[in-house]
ZAMARGU-4260 file (C-alpha; in steps of 0.2 Angstrom, whole numbers, plus 5000, padded with zeros to 4 digits):
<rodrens>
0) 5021/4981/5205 | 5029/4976/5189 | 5031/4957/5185 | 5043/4950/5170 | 5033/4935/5163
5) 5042/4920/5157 | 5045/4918/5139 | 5034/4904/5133 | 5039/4887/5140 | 5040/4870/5132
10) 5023/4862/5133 | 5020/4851/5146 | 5006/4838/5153 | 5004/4845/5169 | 4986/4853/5172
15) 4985/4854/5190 | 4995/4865/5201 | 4992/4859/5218 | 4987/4840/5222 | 4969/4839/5232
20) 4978/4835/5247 | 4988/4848/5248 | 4973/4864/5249 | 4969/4872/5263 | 4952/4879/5262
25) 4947/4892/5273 | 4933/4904/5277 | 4936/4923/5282 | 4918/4920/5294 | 4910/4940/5293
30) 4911/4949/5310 | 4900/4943/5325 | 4898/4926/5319 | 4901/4912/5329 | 4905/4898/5317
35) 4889/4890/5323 | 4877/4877/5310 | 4872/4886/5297 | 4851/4891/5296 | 4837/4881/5292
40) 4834/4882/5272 | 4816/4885/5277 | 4822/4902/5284 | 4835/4909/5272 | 4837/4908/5255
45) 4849/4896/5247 | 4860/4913/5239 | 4858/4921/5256 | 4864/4906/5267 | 4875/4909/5282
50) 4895/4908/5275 | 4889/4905/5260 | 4899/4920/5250 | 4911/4923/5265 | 4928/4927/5257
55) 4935/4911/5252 | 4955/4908/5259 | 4966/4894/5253 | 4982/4893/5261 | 4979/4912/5266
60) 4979/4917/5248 | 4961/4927/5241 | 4955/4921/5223 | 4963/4938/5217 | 4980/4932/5226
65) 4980/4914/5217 | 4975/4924/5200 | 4989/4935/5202 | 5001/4921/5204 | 4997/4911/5191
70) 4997/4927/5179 | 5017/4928/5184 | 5020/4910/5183 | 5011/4903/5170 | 5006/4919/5159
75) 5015/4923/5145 | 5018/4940/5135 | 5018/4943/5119 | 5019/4962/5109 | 5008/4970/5122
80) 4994/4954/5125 | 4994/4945/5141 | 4993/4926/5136 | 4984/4913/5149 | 4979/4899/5137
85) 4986/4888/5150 | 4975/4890/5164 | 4959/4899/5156 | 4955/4901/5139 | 4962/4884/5130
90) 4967/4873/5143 | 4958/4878/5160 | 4962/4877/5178 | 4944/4873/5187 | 4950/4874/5205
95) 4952/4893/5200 | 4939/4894/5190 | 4927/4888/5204 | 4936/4900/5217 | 4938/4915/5206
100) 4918/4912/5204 | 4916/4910/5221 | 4926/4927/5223 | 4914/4936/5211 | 4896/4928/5219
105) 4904/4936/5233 | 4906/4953/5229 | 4888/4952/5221 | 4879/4944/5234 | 4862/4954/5241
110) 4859/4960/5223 | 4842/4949/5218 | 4855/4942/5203 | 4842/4932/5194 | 4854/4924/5179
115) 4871/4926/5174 | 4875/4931/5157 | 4890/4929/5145 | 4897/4925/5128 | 4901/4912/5120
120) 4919/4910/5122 | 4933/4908/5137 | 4920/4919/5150 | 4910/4901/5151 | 4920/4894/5164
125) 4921/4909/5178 | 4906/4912/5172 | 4899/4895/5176 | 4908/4895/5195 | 4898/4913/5197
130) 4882/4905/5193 | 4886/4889/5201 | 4890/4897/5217 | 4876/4911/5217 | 4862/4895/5212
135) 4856/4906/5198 | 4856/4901/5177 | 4869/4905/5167 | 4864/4909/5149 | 4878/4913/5133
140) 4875/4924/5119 | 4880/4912/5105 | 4888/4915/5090 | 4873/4906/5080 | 4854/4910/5080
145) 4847/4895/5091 | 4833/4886/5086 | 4817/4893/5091 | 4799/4891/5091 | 4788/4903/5081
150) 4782/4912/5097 | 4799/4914/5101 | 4810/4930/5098 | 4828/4930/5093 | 4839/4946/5098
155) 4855/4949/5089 | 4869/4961/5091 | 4886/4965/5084 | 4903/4968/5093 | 4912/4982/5091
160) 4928/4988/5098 | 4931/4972/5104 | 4952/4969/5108 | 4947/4949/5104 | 4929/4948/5093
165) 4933/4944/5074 | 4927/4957/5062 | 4909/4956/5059 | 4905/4946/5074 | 4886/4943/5079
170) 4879/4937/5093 | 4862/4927/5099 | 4851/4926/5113 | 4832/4921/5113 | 4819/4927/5122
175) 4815/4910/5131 | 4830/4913/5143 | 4832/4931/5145 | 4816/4942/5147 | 4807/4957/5159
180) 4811/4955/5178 | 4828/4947/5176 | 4842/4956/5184 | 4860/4951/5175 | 4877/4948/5180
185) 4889/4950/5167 | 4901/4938/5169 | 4918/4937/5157 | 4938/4931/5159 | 4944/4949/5153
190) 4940/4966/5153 | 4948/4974/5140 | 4942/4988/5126 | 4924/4981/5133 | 4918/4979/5116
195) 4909/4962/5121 | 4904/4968/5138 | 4893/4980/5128 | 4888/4970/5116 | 4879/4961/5130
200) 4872/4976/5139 | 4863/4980/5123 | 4856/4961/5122 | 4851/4961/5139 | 4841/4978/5133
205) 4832/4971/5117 | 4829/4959/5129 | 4819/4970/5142 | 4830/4963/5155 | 4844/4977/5167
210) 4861/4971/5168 | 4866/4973/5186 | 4884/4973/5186 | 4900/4966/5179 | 4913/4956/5186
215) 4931/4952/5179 | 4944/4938/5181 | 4957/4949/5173 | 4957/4968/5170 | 4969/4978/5159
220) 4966/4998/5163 | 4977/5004/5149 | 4963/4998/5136 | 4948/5008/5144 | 4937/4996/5146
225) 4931/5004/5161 | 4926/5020/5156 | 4916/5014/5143 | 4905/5004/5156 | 4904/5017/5166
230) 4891/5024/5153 | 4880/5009/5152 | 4882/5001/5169 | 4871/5013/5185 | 4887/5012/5200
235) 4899/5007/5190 | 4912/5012/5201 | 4907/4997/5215 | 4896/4988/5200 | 4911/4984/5191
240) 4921/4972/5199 | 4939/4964/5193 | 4950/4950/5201 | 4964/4958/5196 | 4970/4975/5188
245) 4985/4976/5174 | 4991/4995/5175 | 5001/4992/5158 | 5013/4977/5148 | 5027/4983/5141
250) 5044/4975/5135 | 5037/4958/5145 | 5035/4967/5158 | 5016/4965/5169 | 5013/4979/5180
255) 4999/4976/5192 | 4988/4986/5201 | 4988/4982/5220 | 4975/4983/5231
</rodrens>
């Protein structure tokens, strides 16, 4: 499917695209429920609840269709980068955040995710929903050493071939969030050139902990991104999950990936 996005529009106030009263929530209940109460907490864990990561529905839209529609509303090209300052990475839409990361803890569920892990930049907020909605931490590389105490170690990386990361970038994570045992989901807005994405794969390592999969707002295939997971993450083909796929941009246009 190829989309023309909008030239930039005059700046506006608006920050919500749908009033409260107007959603329609829904959940897609798995085969053979019933729609009864949910279990006793005493006999299932609070990530493995009934419903708890059915496929969210909101006025028959998935998180991927709500995505995908305010990319060709609200996105905007320019050269050949997809811009979505206005719902993601300046200003954010939280209502899509939460659902996108609703989306991802969804696809992920049943994989002993212990923490969610990013960096620190616009992959906090889906990032955040994931972790929210999966009842695990969410931990952030950071872009400074933290402070620490002297029994404390510091793990540091640089970025390369990042589409986004300034030159020279570093990035932080201490020893008393991450360590041996903890399983990882990677959790950014976009997959691009994946230099971040790995970036954090090699924290994770120093870290002794195994990143167990990856999941994406947004995706753009032309960069190859993917392929260079594919080395780093075990399953990547199913371990690598995006919302939503861009096939190319060109001349404004946005050509999406369906399905």
């Amino acid at each position: 499917e190829r989309v023309a996005v909008r030239p930039p529009p005059v700046p506006h106030s608006v920050t919500s695209r749908m009033a409260a009263s107007e959603l329609q929530v829904g959940l897609v209940l798995p085969e053979g429920s019933s729609g009864d109460a949910p279990p006793s907490p005493a006999r299932a864990r609070h990530t493995d609840m009934k419903y708890k990561h059915a496929r969210l529905l909101i006025q028959g839209k998935t998180p991927s269709d709500l995505l995908a529609d305010r990319i060709r509303s609200d996105g905007m090209v320019i050269g050949d980068t997809l811009k979505v300052n206005s719902f993601i990475n300046h200003q954010v839409d939280c209502h899509l955040m939460s659902v996108c990361g609703h989306e991802l803890a969804r696809r992920f569920r049943g994989m002993d995710i212990t923490k969610v892990f990013t960096s620190h930049g616009s992959g906090i907020m889906p990032a955040q929903a994931c972790a929210m909605h999966m009842n695990v931490p969410l931990v952030f590389a950071q872009d400074v050493p933290p402070l620490h105490l002297e029994n404390v170690s510091i793990y540091e990386d640089a970025v390369e071939g990042s589409s986004v990361a300034r030159p020279g970038r570093v990035m932080y994570v201490s020893s008393e969030f991450i360590g041996p045992g903890d399983r990882l989901l990677i959790v950014d807005d976009m997959l691009a050139k994946g230099g971040t994405t790995k970036c954090l794969v090699s924290l994770a390592g120093k870290c002794g902990a195994s990143v167990v999969a990856c999941g994406f707002m947004i995706e753009k295939e032309f960069d190859g991104g993917r392929s260079e997971l594919s080395k780093l993450i075990p399953k990547a083909e199913t371990r690598v999950q995006s919302l939503v796929k861009i096939r190319s941009i060109s001349g404004g246009v946005v050509d999406f990936v369906e399905g």
